[in-house]
Structures are given as C-alpha cells and as structure tokens.
C-alpha positions as CSV (number, residue, x, y, z in Angstrom):
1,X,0.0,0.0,0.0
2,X,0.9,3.4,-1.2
3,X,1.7,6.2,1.7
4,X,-0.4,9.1,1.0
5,X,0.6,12.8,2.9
6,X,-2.2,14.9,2.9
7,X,-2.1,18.7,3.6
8,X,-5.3,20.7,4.4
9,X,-5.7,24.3,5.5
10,X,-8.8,23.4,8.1
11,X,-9.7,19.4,9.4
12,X,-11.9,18.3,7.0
13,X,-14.4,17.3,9.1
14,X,-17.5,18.0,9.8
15,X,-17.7,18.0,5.8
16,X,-19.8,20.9,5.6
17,X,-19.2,22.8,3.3
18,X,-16.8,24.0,0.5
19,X,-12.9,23.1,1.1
20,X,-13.6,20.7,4.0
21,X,-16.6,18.9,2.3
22,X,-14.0,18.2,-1.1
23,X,-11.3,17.5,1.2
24,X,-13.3,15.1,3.6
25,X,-14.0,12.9,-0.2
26,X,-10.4,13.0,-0.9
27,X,-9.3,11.7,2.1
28,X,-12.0,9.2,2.2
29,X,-11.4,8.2,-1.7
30,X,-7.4,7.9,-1.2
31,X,-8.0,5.9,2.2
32,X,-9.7,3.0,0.5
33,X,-6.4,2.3,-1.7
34,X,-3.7,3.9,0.4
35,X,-2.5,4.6,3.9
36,X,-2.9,8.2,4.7
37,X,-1.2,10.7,7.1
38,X,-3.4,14.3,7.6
39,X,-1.4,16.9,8.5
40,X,-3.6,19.9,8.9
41,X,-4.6,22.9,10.7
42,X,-6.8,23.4,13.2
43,X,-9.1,26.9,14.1
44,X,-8.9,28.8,17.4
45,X,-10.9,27.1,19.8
46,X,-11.4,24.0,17.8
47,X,-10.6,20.7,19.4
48,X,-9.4,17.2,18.1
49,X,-11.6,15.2,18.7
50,X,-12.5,11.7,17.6
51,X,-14.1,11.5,14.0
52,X,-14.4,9.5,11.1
53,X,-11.5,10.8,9.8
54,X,-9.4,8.5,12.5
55,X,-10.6,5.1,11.0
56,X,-9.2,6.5,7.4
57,X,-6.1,8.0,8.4
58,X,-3.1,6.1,9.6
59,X,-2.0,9.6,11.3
60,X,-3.5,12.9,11.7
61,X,-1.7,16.2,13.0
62,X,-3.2,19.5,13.4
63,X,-1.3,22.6,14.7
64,X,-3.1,25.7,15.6
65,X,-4.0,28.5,12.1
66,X,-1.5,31.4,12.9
67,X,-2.7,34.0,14.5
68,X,-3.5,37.1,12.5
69,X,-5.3,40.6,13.5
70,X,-7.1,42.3,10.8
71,X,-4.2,45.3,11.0
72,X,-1.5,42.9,9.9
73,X,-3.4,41.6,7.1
74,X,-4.5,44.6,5.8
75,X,-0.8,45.6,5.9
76,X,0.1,42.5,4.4
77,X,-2.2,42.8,1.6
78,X,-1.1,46.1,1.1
79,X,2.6,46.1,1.0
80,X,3.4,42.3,-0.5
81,X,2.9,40.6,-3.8
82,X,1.7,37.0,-2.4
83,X,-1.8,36.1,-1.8
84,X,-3.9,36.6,1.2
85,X,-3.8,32.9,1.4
86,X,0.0,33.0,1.3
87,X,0.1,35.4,4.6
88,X,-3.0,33.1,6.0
89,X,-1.7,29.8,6.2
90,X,2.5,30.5,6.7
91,X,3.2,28.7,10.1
92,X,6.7,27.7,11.3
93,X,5.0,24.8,13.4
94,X,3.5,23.6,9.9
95,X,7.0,23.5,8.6
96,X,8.4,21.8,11.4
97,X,5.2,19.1,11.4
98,X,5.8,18.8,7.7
99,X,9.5,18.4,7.7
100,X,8.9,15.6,10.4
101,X,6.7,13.3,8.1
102,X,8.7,13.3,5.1
C-alpha cells in the first residue's frame, strides 16, 4: 500500500461545506487504496476530537491557524505581492510538522 501525505488548510471534518466537504471525499477516496497521514490545521478554539477521519487516516496532525489581526493583514495585503492565502496559512509549526513526516 501506497503512503499518502495529505495537507489541508482546516480538518476536513465536519464535511460541511466547500474546502472541507471536497477535502473530507479525498481523504476518504485515497484511504480506500492507500495509507494516509493528515497533517492539517486546526481553528482557534477547535478541538481534536475523535471523527471519522481516524478510521481513514493512519496519522493525523493539526497545529493551531497562525494568528493574524485584521491590521496585519490589511498591511500584508497592502505592501506584499503574495496572496492573502500565502500570509494566512505560513506557520513555522507547519513547517516543522511537515518536515517531520517526510
């Protein structure tokens, strides 16, 4: 069996909506040929807890979104060239996590 590293920018579950509903059916469609490992992050005052992602995924790891106020994105918006979603989801602790798997 293949291993599969996913990366996701929110837990995909509950599979809600949007981003965590398509990510929640690619975990669950890789699972059933592969052995996955999560890595993903997880809101400000969300918990994890125990969900169906555990029986699909040999592994998960969350670390918390990085903090942000609406001054320093506005700022970062304004003065860079990357992407909000650049600024949004650049975390040292993801890099660490990340480096650790591979």
């Amino acid at each position: 069996m293949t291993r599969i590293l996913l990366l996701t920018p929110q837990l995909p579950y509950p599979p809600h909506q949007g981003t965590s509903l398509r990510n929640y059916h690619i975990v669950r469609g890789v699972a059933e040929r592969h052995e996955v490992t999560l890595l993903s992050f997880l809101e400000a005052g969300q918990t994890a807890v125990s969900t169906p992602l555990d029986s699909l995924c040999q592994q998960i790891i969350t670390v918390p979104v990085p903090p942000r106020t609406t001054a320093t994105r506005l700022r970062q918006l304004l003065t860079t060239r990357l992407p909000d979603m650049a600024h949004r989801l650049h975390s040292q602790a993801f890099n660490e996590a990340l480096i650790g798997l591979l």
